[in-house]
C-alpha beads as a LAMMPS data file, in Angstrom:
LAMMPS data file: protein, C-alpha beads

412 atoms
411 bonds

1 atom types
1 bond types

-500.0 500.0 xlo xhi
-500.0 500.0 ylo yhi
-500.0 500.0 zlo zhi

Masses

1 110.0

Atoms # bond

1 1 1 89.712 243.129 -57.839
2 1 1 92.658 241.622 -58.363
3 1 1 92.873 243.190 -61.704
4 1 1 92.378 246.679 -60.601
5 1 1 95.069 246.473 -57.837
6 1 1 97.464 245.340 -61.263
7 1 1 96.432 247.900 -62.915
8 1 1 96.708 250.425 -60.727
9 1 1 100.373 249.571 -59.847
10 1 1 101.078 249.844 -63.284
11 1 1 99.346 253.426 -64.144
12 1 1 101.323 254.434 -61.201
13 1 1 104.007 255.126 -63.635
14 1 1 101.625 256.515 -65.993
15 1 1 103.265 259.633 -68.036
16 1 1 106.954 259.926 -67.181
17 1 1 108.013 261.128 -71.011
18 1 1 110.868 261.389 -73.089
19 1 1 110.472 264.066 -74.975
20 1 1 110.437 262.761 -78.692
21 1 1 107.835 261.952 -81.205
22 1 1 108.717 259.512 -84.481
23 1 1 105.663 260.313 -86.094
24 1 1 106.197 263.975 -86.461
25 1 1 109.692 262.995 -88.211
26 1 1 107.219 261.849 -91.233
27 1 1 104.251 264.684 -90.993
28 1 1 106.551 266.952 -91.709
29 1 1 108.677 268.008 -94.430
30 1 1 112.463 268.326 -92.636
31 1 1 113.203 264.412 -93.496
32 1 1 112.806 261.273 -91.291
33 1 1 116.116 261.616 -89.153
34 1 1 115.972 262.300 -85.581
35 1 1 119.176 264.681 -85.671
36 1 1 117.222 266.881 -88.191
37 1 1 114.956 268.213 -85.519
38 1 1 117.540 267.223 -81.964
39 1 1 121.126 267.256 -81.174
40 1 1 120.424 263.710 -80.698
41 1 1 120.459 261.588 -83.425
42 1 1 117.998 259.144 -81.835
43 1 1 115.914 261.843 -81.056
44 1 1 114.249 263.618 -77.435
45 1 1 116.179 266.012 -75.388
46 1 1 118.084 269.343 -77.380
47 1 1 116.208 270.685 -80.490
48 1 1 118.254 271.889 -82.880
49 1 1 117.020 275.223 -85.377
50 1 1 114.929 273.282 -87.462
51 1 1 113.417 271.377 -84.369
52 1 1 112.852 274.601 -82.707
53 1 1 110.875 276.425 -85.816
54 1 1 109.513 272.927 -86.775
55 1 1 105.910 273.266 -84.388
56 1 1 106.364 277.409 -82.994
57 1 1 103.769 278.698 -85.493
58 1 1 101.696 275.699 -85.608
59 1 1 98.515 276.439 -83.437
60 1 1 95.031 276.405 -82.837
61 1 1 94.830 280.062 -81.297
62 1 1 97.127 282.621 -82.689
63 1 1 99.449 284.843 -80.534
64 1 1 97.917 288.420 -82.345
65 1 1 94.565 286.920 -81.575
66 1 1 94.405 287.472 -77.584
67 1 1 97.558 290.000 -77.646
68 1 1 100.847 287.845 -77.325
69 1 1 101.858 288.113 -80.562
70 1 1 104.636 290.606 -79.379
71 1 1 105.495 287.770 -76.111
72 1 1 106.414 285.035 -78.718
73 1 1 108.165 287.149 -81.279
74 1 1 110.541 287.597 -78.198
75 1 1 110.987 283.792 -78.358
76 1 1 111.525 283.521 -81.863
77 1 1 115.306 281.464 -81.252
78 1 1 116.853 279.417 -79.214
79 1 1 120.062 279.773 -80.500
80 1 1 122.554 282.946 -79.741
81 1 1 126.401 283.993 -80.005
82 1 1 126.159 283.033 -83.418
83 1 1 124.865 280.285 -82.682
84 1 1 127.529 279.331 -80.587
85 1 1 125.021 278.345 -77.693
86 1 1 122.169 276.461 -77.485
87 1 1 119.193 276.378 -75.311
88 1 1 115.806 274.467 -74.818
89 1 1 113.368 273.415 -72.106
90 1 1 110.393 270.628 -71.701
91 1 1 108.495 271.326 -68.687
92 1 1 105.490 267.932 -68.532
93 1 1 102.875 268.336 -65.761
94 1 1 100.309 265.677 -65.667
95 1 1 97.019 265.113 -64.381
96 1 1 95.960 261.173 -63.961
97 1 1 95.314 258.444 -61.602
98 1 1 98.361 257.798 -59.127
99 1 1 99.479 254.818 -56.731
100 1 1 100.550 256.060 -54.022
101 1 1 101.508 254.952 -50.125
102 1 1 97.959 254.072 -48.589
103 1 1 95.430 254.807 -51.337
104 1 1 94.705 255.809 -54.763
105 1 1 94.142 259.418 -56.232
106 1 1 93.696 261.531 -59.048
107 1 1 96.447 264.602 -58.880
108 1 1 98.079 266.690 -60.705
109 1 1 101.934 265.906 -60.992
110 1 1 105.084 267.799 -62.121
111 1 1 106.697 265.072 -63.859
112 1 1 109.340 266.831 -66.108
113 1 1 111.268 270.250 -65.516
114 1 1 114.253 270.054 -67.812
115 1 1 116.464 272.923 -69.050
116 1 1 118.722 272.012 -72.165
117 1 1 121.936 273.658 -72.726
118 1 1 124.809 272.968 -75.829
119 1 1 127.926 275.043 -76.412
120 1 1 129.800 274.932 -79.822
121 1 1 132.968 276.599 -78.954
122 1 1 134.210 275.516 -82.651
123 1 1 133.035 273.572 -85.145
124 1 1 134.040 270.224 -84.069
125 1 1 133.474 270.213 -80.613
126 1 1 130.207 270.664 -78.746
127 1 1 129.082 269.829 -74.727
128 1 1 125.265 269.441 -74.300
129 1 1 124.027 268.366 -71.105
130 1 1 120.049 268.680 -69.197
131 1 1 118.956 268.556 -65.723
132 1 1 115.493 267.844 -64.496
133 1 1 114.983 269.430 -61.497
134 1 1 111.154 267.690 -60.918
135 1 1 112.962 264.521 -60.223
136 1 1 115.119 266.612 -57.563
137 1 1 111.356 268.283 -56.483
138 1 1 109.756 264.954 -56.229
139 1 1 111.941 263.154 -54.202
140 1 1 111.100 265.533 -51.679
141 1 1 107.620 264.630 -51.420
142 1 1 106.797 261.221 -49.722
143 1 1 104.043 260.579 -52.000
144 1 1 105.565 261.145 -55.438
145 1 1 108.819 259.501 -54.613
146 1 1 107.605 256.358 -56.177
147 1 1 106.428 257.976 -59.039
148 1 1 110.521 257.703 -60.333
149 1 1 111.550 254.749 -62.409
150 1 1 114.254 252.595 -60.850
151 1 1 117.423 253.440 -62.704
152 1 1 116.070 256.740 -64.317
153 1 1 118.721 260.090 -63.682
154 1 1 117.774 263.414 -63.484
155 1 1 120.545 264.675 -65.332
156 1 1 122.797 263.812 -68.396
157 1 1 125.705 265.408 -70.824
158 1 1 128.040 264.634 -73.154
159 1 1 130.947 266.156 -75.754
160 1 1 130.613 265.407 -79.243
161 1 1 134.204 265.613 -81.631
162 1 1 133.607 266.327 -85.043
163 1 1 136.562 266.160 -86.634
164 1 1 135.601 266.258 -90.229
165 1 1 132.016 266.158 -91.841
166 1 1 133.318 263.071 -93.595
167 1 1 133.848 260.971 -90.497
168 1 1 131.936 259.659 -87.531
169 1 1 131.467 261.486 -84.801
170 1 1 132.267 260.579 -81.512
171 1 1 129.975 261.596 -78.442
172 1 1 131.482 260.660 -74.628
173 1 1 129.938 261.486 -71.122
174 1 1 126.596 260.400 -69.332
175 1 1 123.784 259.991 -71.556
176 1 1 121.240 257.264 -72.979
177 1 1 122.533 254.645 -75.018
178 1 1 120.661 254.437 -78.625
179 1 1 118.005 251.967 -78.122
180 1 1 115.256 251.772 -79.896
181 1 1 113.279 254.928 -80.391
182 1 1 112.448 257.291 -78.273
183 1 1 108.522 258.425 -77.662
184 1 1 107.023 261.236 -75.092
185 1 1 105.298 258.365 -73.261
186 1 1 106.958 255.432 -71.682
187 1 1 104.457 253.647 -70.094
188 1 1 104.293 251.773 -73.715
189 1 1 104.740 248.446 -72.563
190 1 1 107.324 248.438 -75.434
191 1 1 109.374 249.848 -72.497
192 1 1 107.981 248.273 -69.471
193 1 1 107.771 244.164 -68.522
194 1 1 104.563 243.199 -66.904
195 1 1 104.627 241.109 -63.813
196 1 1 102.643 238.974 -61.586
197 1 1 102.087 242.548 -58.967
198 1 1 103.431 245.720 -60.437
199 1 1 105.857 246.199 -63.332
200 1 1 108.846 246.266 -63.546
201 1 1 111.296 248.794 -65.985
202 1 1 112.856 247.730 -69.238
203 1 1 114.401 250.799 -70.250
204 1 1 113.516 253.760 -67.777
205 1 1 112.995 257.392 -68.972
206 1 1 116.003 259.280 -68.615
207 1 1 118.509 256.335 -68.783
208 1 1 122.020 257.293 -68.828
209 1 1 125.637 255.617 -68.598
210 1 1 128.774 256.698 -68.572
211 1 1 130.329 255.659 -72.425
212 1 1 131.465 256.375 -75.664
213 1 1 129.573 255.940 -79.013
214 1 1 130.275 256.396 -82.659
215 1 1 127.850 257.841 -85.266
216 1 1 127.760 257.901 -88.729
217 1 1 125.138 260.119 -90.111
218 1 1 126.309 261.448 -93.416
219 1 1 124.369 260.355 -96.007
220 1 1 120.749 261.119 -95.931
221 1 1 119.502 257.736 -96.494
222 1 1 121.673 255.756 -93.867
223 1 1 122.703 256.061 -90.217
224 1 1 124.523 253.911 -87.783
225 1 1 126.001 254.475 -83.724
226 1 1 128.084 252.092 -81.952
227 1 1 129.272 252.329 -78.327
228 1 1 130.075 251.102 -75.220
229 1 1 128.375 251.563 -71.759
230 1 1 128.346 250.937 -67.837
231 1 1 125.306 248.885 -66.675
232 1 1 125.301 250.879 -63.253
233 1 1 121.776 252.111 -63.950
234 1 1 120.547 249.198 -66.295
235 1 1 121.441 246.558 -63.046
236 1 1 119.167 249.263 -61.328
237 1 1 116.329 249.228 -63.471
238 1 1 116.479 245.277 -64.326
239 1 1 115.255 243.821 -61.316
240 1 1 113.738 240.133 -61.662
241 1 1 112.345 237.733 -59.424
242 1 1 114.840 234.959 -58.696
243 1 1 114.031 231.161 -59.476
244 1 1 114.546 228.941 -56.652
245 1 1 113.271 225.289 -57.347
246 1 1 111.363 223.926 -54.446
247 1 1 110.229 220.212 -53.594
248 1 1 106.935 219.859 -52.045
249 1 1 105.059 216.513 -51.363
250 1 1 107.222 215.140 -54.368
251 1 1 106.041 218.352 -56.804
252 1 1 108.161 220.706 -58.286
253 1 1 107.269 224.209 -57.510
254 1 1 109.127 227.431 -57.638
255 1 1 109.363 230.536 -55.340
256 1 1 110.085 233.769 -56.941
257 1 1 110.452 235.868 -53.576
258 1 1 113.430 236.643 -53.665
259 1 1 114.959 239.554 -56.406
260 1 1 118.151 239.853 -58.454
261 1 1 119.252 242.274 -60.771
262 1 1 119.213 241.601 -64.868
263 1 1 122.924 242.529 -65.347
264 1 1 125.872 242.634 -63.281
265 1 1 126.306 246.494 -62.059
266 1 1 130.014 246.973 -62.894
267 1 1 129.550 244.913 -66.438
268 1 1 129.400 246.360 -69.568
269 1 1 126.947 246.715 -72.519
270 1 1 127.788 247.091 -76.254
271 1 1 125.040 248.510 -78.447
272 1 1 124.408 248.597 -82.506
273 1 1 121.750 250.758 -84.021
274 1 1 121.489 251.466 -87.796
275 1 1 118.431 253.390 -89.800
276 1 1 117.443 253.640 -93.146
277 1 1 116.018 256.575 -94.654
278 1 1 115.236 256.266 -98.194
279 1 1 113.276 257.938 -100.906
280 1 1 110.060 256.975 -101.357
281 1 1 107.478 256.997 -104.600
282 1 1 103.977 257.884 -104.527
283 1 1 104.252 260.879 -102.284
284 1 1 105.457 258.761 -99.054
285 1 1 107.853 259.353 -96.434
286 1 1 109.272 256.496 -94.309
287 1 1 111.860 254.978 -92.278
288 1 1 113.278 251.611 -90.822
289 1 1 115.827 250.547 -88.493
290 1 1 117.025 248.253 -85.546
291 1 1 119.158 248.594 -82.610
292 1 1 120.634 245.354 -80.526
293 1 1 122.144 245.678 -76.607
294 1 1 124.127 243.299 -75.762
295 1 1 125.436 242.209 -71.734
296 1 1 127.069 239.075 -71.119
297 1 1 124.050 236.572 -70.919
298 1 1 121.328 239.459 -71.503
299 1 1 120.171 241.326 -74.897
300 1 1 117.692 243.956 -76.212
301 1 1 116.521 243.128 -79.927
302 1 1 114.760 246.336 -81.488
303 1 1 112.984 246.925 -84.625
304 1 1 110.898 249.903 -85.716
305 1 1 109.247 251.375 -88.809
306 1 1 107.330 253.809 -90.136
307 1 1 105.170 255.209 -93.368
308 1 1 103.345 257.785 -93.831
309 1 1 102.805 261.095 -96.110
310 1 1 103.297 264.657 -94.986
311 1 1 100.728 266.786 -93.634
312 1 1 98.333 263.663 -93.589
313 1 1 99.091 260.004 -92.036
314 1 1 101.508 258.651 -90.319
315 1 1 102.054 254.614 -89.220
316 1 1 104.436 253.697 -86.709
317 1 1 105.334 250.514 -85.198
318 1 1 108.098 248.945 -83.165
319 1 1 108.934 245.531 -81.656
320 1 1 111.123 245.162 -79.037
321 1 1 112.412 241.291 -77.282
322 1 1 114.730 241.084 -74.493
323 1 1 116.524 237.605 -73.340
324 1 1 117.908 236.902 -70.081
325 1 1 119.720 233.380 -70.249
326 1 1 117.696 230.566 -68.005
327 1 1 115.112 233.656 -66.748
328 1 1 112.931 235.493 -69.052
329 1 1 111.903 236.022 -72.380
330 1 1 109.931 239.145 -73.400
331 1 1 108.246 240.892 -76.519
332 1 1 106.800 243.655 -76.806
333 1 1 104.797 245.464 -79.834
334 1 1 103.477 248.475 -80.606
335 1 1 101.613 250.622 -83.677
336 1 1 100.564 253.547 -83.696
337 1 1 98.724 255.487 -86.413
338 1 1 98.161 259.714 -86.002
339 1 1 96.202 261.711 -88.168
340 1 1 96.671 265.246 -89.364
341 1 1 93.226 266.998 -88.802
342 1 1 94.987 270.275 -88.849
343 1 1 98.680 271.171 -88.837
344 1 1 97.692 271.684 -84.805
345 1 1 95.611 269.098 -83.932
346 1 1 97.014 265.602 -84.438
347 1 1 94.165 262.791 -83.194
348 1 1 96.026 259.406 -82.416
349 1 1 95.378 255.892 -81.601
350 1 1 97.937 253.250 -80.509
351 1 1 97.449 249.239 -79.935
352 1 1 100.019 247.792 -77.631
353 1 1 101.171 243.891 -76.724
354 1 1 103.559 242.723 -74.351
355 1 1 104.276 238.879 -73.439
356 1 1 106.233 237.440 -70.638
357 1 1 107.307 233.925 -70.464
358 1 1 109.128 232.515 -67.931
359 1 1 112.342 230.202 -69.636
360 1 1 111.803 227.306 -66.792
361 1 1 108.574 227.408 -65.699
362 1 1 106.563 227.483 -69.325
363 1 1 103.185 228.161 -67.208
364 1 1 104.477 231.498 -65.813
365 1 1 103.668 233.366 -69.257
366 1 1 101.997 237.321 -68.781
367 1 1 100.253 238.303 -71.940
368 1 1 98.876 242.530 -71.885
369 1 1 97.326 244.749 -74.072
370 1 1 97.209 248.377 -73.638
371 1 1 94.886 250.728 -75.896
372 1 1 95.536 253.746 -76.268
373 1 1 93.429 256.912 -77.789
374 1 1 94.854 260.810 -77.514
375 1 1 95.982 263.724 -79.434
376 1 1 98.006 266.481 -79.569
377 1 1 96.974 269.752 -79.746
378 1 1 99.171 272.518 -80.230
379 1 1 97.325 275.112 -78.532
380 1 1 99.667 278.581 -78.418
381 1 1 103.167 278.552 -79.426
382 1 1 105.781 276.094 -77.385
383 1 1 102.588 274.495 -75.601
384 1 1 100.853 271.183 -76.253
385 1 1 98.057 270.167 -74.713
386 1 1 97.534 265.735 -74.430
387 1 1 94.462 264.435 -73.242
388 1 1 94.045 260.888 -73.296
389 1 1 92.213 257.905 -72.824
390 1 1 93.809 254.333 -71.837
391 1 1 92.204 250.622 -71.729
392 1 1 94.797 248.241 -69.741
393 1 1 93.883 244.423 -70.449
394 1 1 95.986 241.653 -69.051
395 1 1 94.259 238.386 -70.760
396 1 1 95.023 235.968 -68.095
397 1 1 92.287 237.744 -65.549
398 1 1 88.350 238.972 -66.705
399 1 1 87.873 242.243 -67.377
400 1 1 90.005 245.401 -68.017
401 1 1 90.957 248.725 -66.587
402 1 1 90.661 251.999 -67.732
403 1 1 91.249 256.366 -67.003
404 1 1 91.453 259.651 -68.418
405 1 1 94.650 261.515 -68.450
406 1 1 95.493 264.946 -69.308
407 1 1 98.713 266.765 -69.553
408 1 1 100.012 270.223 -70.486
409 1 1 103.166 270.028 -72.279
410 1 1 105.841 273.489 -72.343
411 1 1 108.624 273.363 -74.683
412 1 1 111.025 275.236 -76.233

Bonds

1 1 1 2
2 1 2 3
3 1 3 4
4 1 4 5
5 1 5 6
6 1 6 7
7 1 7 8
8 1 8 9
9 1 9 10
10 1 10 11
11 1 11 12
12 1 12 13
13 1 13 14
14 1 14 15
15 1 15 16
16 1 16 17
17 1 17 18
18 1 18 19
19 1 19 20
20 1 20 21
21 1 21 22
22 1 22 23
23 1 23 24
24 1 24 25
25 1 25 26
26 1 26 27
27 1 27 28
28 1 28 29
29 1 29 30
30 1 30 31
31 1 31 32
32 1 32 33
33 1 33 34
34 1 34 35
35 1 35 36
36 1 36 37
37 1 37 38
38 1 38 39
39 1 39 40
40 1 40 41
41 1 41 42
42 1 42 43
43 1 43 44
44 1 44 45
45 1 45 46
46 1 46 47
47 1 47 48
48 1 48 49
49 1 49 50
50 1 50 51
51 1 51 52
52 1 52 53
53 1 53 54
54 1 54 55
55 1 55 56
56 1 56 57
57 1 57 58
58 1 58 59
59 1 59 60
60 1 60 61
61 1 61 62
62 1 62 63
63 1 63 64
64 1 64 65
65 1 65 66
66 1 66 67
67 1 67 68
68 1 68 69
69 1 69 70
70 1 70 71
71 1 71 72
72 1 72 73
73 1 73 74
74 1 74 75
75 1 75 76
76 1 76 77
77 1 77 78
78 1 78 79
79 1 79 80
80 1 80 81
81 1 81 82
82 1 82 83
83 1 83 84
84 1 84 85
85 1 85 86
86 1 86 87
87 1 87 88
88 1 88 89
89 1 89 90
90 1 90 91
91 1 91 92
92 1 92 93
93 1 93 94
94 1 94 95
95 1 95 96
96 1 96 97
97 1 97 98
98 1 98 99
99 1 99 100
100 1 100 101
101 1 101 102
102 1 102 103
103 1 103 104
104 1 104 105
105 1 105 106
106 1 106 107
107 1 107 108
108 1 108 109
109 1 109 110
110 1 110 111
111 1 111 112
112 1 112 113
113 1 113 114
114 1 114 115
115 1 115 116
116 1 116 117
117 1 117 118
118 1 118 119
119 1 119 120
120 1 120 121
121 1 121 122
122 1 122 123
123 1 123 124
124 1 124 125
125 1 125 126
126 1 126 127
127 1 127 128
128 1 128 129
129 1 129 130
130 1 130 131
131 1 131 132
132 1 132 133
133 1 133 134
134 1 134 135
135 1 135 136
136 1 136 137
137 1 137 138
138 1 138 139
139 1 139 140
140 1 140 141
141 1 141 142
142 1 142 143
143 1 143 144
144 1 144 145
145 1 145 146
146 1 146 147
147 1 147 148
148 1 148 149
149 1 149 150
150 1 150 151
151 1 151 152
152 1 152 153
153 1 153 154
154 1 154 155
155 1 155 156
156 1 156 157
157 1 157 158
158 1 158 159
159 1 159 160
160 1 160 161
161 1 161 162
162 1 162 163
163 1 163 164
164 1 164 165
165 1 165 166
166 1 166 167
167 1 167 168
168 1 168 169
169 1 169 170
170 1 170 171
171 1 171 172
172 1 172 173
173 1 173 174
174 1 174 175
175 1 175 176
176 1 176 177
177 1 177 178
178 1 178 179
179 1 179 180
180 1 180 181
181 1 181 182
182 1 182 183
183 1 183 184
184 1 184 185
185 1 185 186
186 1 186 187
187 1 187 188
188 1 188 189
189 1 189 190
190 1 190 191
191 1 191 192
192 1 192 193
193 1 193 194
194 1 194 195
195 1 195 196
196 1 196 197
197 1 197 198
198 1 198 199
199 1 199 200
200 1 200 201
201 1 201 202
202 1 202 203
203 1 203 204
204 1 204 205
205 1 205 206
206 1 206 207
207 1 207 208
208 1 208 209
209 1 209 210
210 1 210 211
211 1 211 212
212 1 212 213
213 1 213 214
214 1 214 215
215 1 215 216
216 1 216 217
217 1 217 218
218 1 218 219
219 1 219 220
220 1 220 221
221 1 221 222
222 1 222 223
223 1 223 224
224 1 224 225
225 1 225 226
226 1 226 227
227 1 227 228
228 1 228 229
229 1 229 230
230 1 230 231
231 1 231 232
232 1 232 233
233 1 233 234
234 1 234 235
235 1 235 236
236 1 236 237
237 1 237 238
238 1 238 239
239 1 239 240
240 1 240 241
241 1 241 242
242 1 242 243
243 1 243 244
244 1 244 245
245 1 245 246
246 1 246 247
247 1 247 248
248 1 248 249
249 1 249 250
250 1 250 251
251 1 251 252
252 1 252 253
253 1 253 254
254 1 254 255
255 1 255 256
256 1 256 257
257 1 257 258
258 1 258 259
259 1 259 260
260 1 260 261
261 1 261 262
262 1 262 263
263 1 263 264
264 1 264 265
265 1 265 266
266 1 266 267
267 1 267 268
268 1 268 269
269 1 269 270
270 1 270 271
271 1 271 272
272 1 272 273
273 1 273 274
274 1 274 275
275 1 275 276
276 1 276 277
277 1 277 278
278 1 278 279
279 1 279 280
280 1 280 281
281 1 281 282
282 1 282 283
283 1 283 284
284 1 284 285
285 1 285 286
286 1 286 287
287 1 287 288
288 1 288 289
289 1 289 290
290 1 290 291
291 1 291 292
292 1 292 293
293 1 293 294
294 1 294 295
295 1 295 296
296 1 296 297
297 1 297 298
298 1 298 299
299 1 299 300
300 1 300 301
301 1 301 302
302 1 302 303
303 1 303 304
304 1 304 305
305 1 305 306
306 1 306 307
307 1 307 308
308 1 308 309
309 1 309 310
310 1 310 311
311 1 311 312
312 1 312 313
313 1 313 314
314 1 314 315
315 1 315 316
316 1 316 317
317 1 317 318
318 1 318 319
319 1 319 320
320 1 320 321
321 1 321 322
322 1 322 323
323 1 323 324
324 1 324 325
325 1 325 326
326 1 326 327
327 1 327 328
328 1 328 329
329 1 329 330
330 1 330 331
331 1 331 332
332 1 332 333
333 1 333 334
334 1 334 335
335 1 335 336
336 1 336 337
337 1 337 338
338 1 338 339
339 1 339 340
340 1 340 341
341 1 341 342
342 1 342 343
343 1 343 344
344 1 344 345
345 1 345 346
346 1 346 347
347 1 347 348
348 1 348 349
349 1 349 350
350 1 350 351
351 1 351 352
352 1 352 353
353 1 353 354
354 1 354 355
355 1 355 356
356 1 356 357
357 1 357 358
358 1 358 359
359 1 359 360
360 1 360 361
361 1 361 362
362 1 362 363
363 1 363 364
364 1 364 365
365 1 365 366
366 1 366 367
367 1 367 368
368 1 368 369
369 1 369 370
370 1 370 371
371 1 371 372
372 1 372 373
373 1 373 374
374 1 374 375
375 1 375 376
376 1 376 377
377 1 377 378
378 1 378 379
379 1 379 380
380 1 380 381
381 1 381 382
382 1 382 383
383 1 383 384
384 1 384 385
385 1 385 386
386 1 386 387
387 1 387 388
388 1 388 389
389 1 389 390
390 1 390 391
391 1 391 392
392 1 392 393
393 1 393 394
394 1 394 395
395 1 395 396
396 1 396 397
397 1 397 398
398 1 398 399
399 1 399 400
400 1 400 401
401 1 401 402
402 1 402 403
403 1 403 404
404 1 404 405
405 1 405 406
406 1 406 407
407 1 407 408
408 1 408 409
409 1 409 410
410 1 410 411
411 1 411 412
């Protein structure tokens, strides 16, 4: 029982998404950088041209088959004014189980609404910037208010200078700091921290901060960012319980009632990512690279990889290990291997680990697994259908959880 009521708390967060997917970055033939497919060099959020074209003709029904071959034709860019202007749009609704006030229930949820939007008034300038309007819908419901991730904004944007193609670039605004890699589900517990009742949020979905960061993406093989962030929104998302020692009939005990936040809310974080992209023999495409978040007395290690060849395999994994001095330790792991039945239909299956320790109390440790088996199936053009089926298994307590999910995915 006590398991299930875990378990449920967890789920309750169950397919909030980001909007970004490493393995396609080997399946297919663009190259393994994020910023070939997104404005984003660490991927999610804008596509850019290839992005767009990369999936729009890769389906399991086609458009002249029921009559809409004409509809999508009329969708056949996202770019206009010369390409001056840029749009997109992810639109996530998701049925699953949900916690909610009172009980427990299967529903259907909007959980993303977002409308993308860059304009390049010259060649080295550009403002981006994307609003999801289901957060604004949700929080107008009393039931799917806690359905939003501490810390996660509905909105974001940004200015890139480009000032020659030789030199960094330098991006300032409102936006997510590059940690790590971005995935369309983050429920991996590579982004959450188990606790003793609930969870609680490592990096939410649609973190921002106000900063500035540097990128260097110029040669093909090699990138690195660099910037400098608020922790307004991190301090939000970064609750933990607070230690207080307590002396009872001569025993030391300790009471974790009482909350604090991971960071100090008007400190700042610096954060380091680099990738490497390099050519590969025997037909293979890969990648490798690390990012590192740094706040006073608090840090996010990150490492991720992945191999694969086009049109076939791809194997991705990523580690991830935050610190909080005299609190909390925490890993988390992930791989995830997908398989290319048809250009359309990509099967998937992903093993997760998280551990917990406490830094004072060495018998507080959490250890979970989460298994994960899906696909994605690229029905029509610009829509992606995800069903999916999820074991949740904390060690420490008999038994395991389990559900079906399903969600319809719009893009463009």
């Amino acid at each position: 029982m006590k398991k299930m009521i875990f378990t449920v708390l967890l789920l309750t967060f169950l397919a909030i998404t980001a909007n970004a997917r490493p393995q396609y970055s080997i399946l297919q033939t663009y190259g393994t950088k994020c910023n070939t497919c997104h404005e984003n060099n660490q991927g999610g959020g804008l596509r850019s041209a290839p992005g767009f074209l990369s999936r729009k003709d890769l389906t399991v029904i086609k458009p002249e088959w029921i009559g809409l071959k004409g509809f999508f034709d009329n969708l056949s860019t996202s770019s206009f004014a010369n390409d001056m202007i840029l749009t997109g749009m992810d639109t996530r609704i998701q049925e699953a189980q949900w916690k909610v006030p009172g009980k427990t229930t299967r529903e259907w949820m909007l959980m993303q609404a977002t409308p993308y939007l860059a304009i390049k008034p010259a060649e080295f300038i550009e403002f981006e910037g994307q609003y999801n309007v289901a957060m604004e819908i949700n929080d107008r419901i009393e039931s799917k208010k806690s359905m939003v991730y501490p810390g996660q904004q509905a909105y974001s944007y940004s200015m890139y200078l480009r000032p020659a193609s030789y030199l960094p670039q330098l991006r300032v605004g409102y936006f997510q700091p590059t940690i790590g890699q971005k995935w369309d589900d983050h429920t991996m517990l590579i982004r959450q921290v188990p606790a003793t009742k609930g969870r609680v949020t490592l990096i939410p979905d649609d973190y921002a901060e106000f900063g500035a960061q540097l990128d260097y993406e110029n040669y093909d093989w090699f990138g690195v960012s660099a910037g400098v962030f608020q922790a307004t929104n991190l301090a939000l998302s970064g609750q933990l319980s607070k230690r207080v020692a307590v002396v009872k009939d001569g025993r030391l005990s300790y009471d974790y009632s009482e909350k604090m936040t991971i960071v100090d809310s008007n400190s700042y974080s610096t954060v380091l990512r680099a990738t490497l992209n390099p050519t590969l023999p025997y037909g293979l495409t890969g990648y490798a690279g690390g990012s590192f978040l740094l706040n006073r007395d608090y840090y996010i290690a990150n490492g991720f990889l992945g191999i694969g060849m086009n049109d076939s395999w791809s194997l991705c994994a990523e580690w991830i290990q935050s610190y909080k001095e005299h609190n909390r330790l925490t890993n988390g792991f992930l791989v995830d291997l997908t398989y290319q039945v048809t250009e359309s239909v990509l099967p998937f299956v992903r093993l997760e680990k998280s551990y917990v320790r406490d830094i004072a109390d060495q018998n507080n440790i959490i250890k979970v697994n989460q298994y994960v088996l899906g696909a994605h199936i690229n029905i029509l053009p610009y829509i992606d259908l995800l069903p999916e089926y999820r074991i949740y298994d904390t060690e420490s307590v008999d038994g395991y959880a389990s559900q079906f999910a399903f969600q319809i995915h719009v893009f463009y």
